[in-house]
Backbone bond lengths (Angstrom), bond angles and torsions (degrees), N, CA, C in turn:
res aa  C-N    CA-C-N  psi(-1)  N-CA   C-N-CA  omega(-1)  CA-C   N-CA-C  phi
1 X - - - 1.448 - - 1.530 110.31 -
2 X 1.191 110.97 130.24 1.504 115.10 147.34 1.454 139.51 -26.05
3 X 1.202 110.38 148.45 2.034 97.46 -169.98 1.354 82.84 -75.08
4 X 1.575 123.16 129.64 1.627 124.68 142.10 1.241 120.97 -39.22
5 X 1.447 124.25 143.52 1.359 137.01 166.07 1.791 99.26 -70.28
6 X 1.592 106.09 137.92 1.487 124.23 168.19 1.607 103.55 -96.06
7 X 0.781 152.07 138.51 1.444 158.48 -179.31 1.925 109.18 -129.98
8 X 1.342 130.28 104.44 1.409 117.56 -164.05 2.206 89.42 -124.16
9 X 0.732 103.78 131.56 1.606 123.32 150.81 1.105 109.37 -43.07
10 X 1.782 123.53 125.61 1.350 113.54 174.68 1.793 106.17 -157.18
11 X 1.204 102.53 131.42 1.462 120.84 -166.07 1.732 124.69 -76.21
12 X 1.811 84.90 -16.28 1.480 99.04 -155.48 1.408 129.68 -169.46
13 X 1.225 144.40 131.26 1.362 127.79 -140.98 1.851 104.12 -64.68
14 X 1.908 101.36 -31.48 1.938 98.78 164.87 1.565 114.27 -52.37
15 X 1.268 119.10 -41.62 1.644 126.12 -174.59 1.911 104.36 -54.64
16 X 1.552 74.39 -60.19 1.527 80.60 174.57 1.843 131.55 -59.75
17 X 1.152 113.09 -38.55 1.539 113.56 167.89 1.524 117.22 -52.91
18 X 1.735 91.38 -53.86 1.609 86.59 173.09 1.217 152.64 -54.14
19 X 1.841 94.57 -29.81 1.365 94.45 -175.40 2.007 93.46 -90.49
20 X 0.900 114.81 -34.19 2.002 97.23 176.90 1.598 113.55 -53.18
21 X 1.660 115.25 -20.19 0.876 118.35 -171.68 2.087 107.50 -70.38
22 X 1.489 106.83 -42.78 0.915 138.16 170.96 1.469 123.34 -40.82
23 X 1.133 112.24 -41.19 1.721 125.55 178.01 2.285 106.73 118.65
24 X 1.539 92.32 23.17 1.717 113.46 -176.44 1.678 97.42 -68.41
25 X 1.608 121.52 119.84 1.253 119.48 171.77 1.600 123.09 -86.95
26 X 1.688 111.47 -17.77 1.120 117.07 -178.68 1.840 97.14 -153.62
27 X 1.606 104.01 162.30 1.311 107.52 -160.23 1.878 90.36 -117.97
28 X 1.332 134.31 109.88 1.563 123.20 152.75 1.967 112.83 -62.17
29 X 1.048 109.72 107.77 1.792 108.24 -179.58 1.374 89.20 -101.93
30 X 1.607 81.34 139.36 1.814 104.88 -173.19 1.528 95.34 -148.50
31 X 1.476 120.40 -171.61 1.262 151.50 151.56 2.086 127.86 -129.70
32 X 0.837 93.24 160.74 1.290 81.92 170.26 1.518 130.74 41.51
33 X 1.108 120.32 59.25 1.570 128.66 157.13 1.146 123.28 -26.79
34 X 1.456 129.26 -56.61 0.844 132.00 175.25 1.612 135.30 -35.02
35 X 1.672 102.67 -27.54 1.350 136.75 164.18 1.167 104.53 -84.46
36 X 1.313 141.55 -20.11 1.189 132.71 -146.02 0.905 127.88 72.41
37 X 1.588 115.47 20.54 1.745 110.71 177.50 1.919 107.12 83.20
38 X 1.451 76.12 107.12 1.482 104.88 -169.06 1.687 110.72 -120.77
39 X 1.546 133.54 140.22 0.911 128.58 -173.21 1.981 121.60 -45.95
40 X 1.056 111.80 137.26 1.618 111.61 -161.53 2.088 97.41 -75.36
41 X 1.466 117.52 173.86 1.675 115.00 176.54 1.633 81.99 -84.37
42 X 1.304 100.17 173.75 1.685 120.55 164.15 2.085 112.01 -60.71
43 X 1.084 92.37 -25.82 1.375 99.49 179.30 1.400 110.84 -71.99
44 X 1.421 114.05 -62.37 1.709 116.92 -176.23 1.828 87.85 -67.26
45 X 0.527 130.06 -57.24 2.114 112.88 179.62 1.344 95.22 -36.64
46 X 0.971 103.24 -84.46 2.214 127.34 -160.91 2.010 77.76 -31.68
47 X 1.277 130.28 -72.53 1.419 135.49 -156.23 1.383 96.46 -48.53
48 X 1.151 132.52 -39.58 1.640 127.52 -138.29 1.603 90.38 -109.48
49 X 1.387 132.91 -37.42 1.146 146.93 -175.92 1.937 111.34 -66.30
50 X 1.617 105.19 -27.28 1.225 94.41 172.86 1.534 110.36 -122.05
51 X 1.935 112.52 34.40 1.418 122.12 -169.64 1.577 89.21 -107.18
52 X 1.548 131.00 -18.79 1.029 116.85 -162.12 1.863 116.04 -159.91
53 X 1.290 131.88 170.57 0.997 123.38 -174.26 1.877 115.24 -100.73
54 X 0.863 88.49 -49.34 1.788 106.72 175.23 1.509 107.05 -43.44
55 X 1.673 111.23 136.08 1.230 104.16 173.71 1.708 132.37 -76.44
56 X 1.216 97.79 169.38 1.498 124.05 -163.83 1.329 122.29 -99.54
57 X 1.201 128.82 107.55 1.642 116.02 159.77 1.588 115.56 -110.35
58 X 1.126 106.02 128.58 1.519 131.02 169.96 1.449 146.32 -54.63
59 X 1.358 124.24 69.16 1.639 105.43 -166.27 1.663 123.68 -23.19
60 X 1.132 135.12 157.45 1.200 137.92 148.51 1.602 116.27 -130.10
61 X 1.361 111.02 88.02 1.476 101.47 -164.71 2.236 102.36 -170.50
62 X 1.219 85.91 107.42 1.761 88.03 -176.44 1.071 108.39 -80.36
63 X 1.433 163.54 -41.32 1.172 152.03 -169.47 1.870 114.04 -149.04
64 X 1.365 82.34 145.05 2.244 97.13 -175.56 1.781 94.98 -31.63
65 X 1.149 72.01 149.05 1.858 81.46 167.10 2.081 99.35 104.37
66 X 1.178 92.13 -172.47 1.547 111.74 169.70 1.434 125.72 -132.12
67 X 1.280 111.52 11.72 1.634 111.13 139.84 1.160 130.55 -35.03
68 X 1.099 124.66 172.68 1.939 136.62 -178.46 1.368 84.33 -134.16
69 X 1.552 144.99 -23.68 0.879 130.13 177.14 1.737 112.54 78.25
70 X 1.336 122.50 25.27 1.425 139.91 171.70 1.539 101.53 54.84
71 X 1.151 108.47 -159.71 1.543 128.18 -162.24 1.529 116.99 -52.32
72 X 1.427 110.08 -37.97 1.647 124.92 179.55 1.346 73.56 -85.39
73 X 1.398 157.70 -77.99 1.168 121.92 -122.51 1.569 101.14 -81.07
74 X 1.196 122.89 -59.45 1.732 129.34 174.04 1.744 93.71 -17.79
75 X 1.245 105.70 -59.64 1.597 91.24 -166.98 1.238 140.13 -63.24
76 X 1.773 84.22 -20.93 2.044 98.16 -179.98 1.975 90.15 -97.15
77 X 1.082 118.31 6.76 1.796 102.54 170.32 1.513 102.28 -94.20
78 X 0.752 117.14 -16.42 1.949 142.64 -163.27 1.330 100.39 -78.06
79 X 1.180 133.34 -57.48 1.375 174.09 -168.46 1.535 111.13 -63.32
80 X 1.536 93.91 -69.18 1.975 105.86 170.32 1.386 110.79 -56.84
81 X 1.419 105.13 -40.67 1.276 111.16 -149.98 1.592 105.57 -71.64
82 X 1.539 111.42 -47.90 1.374 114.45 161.32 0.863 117.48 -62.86
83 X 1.000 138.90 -9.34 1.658 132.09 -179.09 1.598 108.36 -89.44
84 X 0.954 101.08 -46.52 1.752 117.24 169.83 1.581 105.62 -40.19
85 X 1.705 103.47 -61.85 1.244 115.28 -152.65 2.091 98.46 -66.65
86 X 1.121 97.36 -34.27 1.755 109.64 -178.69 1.758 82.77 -49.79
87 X 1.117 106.47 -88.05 2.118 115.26 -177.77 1.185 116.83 -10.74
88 X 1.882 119.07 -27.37 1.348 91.44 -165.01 1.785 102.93 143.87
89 X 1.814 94.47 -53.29 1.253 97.43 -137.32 2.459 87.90 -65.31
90 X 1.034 102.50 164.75 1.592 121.02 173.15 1.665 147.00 -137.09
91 X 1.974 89.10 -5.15 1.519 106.34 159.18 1.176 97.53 -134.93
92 X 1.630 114.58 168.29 1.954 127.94 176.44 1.192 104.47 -157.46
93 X 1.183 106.09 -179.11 1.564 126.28 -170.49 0.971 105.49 -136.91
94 X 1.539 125.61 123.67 1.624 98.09 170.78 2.234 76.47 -157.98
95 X 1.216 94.12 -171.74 1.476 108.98 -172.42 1.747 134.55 158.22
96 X 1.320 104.60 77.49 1.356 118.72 175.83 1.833 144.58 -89.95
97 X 1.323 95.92 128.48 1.732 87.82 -176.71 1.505 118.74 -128.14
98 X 1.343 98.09 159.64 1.722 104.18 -158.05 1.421 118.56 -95.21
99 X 0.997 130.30 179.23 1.456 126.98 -160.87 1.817 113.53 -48.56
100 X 1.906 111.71 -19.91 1.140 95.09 -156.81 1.785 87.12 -115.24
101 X 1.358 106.56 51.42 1.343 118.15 173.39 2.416 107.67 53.01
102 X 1.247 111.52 9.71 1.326 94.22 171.19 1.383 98.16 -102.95
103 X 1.549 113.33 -165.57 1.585 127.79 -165.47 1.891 98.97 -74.51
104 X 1.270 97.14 143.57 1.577 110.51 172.58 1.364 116.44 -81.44
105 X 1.476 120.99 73.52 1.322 111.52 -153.09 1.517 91.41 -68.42
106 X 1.465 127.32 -54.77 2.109 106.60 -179.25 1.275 109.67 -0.20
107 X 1.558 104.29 -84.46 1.362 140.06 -170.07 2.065 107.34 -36.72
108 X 0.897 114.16 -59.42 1.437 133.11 -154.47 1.864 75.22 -69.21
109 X 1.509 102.42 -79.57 1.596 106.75 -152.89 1.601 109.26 -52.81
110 X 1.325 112.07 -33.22 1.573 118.15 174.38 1.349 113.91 -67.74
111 X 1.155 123.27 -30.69 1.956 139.84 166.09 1.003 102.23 -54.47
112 X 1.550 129.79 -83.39 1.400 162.31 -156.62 1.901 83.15 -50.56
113 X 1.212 120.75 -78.66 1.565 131.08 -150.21 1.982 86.44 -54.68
114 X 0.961 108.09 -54.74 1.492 95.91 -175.17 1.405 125.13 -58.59
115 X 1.201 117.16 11.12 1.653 120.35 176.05 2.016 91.87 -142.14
116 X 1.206 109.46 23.74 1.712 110.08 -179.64 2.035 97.58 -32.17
117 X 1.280 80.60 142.60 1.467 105.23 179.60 1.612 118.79 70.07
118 X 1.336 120.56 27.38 1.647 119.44 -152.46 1.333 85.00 -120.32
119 X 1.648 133.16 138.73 1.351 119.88 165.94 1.434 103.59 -93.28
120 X 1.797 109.49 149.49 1.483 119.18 171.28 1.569 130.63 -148.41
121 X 1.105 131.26 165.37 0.998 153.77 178.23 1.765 129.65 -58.83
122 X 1.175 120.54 80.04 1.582 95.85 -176.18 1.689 105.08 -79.21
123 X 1.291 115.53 134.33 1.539 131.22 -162.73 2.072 106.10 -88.10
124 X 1.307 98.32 172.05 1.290 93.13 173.38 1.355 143.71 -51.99
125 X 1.283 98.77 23.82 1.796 104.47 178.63 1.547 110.28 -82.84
126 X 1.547 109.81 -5.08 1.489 135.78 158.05 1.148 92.72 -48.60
127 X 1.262 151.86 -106.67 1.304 155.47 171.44 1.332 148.07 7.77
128 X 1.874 83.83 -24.30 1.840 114.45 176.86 1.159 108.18 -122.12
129 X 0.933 119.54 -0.45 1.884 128.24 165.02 1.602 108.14 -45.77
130 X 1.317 110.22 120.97 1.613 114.16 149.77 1.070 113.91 -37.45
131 X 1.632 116.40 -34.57 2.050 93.93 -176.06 1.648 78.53 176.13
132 X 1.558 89.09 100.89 1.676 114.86 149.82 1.636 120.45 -18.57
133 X 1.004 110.92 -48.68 1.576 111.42 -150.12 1.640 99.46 -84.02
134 X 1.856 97.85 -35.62 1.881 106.83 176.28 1.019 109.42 -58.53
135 X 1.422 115.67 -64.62 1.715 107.08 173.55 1.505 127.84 -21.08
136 X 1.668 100.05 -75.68 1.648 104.63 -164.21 1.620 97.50 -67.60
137 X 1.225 142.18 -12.30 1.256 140.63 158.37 1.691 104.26 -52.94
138 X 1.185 124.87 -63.05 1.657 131.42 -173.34 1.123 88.45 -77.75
139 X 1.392 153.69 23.82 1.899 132.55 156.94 1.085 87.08 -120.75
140 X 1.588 164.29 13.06 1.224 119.78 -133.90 1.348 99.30 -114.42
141 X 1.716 123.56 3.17 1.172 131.46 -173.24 1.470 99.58 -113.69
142 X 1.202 116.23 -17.74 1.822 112.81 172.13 1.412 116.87 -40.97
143 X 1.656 97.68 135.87 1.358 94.38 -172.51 1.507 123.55 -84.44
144 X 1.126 148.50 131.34 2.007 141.69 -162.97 1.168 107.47 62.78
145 X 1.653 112.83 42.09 1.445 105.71 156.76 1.360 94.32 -111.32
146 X 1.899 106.87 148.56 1.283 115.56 -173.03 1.625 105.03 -149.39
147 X 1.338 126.24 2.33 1.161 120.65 -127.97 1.548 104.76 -153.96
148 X 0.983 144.66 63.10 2.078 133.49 -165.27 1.977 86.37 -104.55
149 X 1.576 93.49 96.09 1.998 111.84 157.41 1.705 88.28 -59.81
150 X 1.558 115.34 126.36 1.540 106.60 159.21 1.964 88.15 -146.77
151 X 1.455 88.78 166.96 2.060 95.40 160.45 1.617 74.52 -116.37
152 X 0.967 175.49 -55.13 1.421 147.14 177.43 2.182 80.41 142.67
153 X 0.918 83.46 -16.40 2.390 88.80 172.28 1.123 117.64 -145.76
154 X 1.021 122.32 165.47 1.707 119.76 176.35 1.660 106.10 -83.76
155 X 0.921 114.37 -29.37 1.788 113.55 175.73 1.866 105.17 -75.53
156 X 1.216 106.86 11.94 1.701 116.10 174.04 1.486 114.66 71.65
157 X 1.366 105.27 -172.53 1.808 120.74 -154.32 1.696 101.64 -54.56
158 X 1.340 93.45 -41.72 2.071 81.40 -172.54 1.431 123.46 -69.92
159 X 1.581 112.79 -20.29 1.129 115.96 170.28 1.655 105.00 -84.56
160 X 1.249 131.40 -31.27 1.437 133.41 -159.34 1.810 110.07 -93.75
161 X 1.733 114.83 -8.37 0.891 100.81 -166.54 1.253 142.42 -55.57
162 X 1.583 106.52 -29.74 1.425 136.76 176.21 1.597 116.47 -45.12
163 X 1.462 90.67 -48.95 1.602 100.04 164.31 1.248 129.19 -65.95
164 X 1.077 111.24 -55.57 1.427 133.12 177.75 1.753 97.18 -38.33
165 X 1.599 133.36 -70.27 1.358 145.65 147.63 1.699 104.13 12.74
166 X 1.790 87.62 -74.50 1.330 113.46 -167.79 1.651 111.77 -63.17
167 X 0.952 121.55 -48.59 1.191 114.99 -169.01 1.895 120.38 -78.92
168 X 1.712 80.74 -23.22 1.781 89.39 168.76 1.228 95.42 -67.55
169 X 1.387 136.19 -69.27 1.510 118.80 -175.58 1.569 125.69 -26.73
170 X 1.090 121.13 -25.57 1.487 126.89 -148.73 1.882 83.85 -109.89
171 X 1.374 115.35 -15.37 1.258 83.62 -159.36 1.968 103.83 -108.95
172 X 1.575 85.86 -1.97 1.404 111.45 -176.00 2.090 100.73 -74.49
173 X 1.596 99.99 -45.55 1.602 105.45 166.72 1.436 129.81 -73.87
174 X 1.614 114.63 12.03 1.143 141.31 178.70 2.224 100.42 49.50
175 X 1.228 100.22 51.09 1.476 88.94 -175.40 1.677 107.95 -74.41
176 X 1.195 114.28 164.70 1.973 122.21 -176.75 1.781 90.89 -64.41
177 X 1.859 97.31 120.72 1.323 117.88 152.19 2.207 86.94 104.48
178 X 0.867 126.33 -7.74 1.516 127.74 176.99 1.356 118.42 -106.76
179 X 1.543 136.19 3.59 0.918 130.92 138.52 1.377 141.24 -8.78
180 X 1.501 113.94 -68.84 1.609 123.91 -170.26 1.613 89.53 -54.66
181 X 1.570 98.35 179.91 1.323 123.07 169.49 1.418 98.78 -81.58
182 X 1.439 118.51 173.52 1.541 140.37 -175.58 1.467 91.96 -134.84
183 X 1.464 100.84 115.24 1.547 119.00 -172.13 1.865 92.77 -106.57
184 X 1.429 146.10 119.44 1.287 143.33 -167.51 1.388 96.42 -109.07
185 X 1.725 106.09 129.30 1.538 102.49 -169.93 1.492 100.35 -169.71
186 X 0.992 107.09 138.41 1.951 106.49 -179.27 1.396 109.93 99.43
187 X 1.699 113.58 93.98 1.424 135.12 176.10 1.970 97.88 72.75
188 X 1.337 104.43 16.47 1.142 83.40 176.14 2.104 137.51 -84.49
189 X 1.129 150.98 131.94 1.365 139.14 -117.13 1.877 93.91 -144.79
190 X 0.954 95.45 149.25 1.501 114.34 177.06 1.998 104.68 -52.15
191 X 0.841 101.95 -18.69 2.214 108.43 -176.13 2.047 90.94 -87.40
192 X 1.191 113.06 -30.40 1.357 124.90 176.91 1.177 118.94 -40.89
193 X 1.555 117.91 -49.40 1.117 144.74 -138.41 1.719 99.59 -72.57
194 X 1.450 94.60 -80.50 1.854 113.51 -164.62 1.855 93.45 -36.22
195 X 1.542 124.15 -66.54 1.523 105.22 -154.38 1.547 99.31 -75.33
196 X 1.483 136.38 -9.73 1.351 108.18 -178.69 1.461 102.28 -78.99
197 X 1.551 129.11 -41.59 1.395 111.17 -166.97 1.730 106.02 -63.92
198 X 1.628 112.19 -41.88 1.578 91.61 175.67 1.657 122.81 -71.44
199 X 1.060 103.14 -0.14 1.628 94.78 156.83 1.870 125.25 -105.12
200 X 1.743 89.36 31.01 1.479 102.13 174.26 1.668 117.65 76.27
201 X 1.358 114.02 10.72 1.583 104.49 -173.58 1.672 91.51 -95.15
202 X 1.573 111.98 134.01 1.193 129.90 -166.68 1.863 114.22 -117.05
203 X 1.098 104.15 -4.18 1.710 110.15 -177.92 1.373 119.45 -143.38
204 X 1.638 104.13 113.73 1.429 109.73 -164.32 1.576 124.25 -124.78
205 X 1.253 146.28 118.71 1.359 152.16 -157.39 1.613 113.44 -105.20
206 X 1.398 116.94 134.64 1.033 108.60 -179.96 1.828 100.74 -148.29
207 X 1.370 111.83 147.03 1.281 112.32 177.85 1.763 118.70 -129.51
208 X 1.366 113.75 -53.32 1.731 107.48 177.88 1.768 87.63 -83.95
209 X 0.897 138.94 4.44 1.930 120.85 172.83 1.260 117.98 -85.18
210 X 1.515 101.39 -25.16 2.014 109.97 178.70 1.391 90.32 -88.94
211 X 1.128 146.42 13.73 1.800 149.49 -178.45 1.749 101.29 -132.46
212 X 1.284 126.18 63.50 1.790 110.74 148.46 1.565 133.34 -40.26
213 X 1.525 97.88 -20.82 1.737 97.72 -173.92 1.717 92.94 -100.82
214 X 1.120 160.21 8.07 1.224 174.00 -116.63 1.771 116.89 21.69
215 X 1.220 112.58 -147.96 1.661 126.03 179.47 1.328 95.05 -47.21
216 X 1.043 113.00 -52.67 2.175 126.66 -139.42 1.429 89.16 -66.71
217 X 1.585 112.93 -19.32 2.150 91.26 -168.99 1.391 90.48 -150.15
218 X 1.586 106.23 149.54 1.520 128.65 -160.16 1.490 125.34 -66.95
219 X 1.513 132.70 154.32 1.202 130.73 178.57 1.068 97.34 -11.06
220 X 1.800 116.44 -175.27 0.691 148.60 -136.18 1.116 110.57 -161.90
221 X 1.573 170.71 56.14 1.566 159.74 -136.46 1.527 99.36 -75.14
222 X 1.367 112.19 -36.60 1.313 122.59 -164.88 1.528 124.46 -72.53
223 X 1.949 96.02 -28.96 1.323 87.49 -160.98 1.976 81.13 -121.55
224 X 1.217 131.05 33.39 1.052 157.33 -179.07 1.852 99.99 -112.23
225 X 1.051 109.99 -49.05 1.629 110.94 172.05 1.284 120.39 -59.42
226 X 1.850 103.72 -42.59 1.516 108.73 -170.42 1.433 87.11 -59.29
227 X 0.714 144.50 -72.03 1.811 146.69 -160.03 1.028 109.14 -46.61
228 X 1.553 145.92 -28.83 1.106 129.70 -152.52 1.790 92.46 -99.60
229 X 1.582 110.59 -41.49 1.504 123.23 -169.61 1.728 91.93 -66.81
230 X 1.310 116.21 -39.94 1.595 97.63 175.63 1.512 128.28 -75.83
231 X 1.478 123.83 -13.80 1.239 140.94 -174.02 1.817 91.41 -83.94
232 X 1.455 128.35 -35.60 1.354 126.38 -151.45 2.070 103.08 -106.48
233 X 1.633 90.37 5.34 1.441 85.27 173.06 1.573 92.41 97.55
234 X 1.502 144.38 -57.70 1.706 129.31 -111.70 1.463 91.43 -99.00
């Protein structure tokens, strides 16, 4: 197997040093946890972008939930997003669904076109889908998607694992809409680890685990390593 991708949450160009410092292969830039991670200013990007070398993906997302937040909101994600993309930034995250719990395609394709040619991430709103399988069916032709962050449930990896199993299978037989990578993220735990890589899942995200002291205080290098030496087998 391939070295797995580490994927760590990072608040801040310190978040960010630490965890590359750590053995971190890619950086999720966000703001605001408290939301669940809310799109970052141009400043905390611009900071984190010249704190480190490893690439970057970008929230795109104004408020908790999985709204787009309708017409004003599409336009102010539209907005960041180019503005971002002017900065620098060249991957994101973003992921919206519509009243009847599937993907917001408006939202997505009007997102997506404003960073044209950028590969990205659809985020855990996978998780709140009426039905998994409709979704990645309605993305599966999107263009710079590479990437579905899921714990396979919204109550996270221990409840979702089964899926998670399942859907690596499906994505290993390249079936329509299973393409992207399977990024594992949300309650997910070091006991996690061993059956997803032997069931081939290769890219893994973590955010309060690179933090022992919680939100309030920064990565961790230390506990950013444990992850990487357990992701690498040693």
């Amino acid at each position: 197997m391939s070295r797995p991708i580490l994927e760590v949450v990072a608040l801040s160009a310190e978040d960010a040093a630490a965890a590359e410092a750590g053995g971190a292969d890619r950086l999720e830039v966000v703001t605001d946890m408290a939301a669940d991670g809310l799109t970052p200013s141009l400043e905390t990007f611009a900071a984190v972008q010249e704190a480190v070398s490893i690439p970057l993906r970008v929230m795109l997302r104004l408020a908790d939930g999985f709204s787009a937040g309708g017409d004003a909101g599409i336009e102010e994600l539209c907005a960041r997003a180019s503005a971002l993309r002017a900065e620098g930034a060249e991957e994101f995250v973003l992921g919206f669904l519509d009243d009847a719990g599937q993907a917001d395609l408006r939202a997505v394709e009007a997102v997506t076109a404003a960073v044209a040619g950028c590969r990205w991430t659809f985020h855990r709103a996978l998780d709140r889908a009426a039905d998994r399988d409709a979704l990645r069916k309605q993305l599966a032709d999107m263009p710079g998607l590479d990437t579905y962050l899921t714990a396979g449930s919204p109550d996270g990896v221990a409840e979702g694992y089964r899926t998670l199993l399942a859907e690596a299978a499906r994505t290993a037989a390249r079936e329509p809409g299973y393409a992207p990578r399977l990024l594992v993220g949300g309650g997910l735990t070091l006991d996690h680890v061993p059956g997803l890589r032997r069931a081939g899942i290769d890219a893994f995200h973590i955010g309060s685990a690179a933090r022992p002291q919680g939100w309030s205080a920064p990565v961790a290098p230390s506990a950013v390593r444990t992850w990487r030496r357990a992701l690498d087998g040693d």
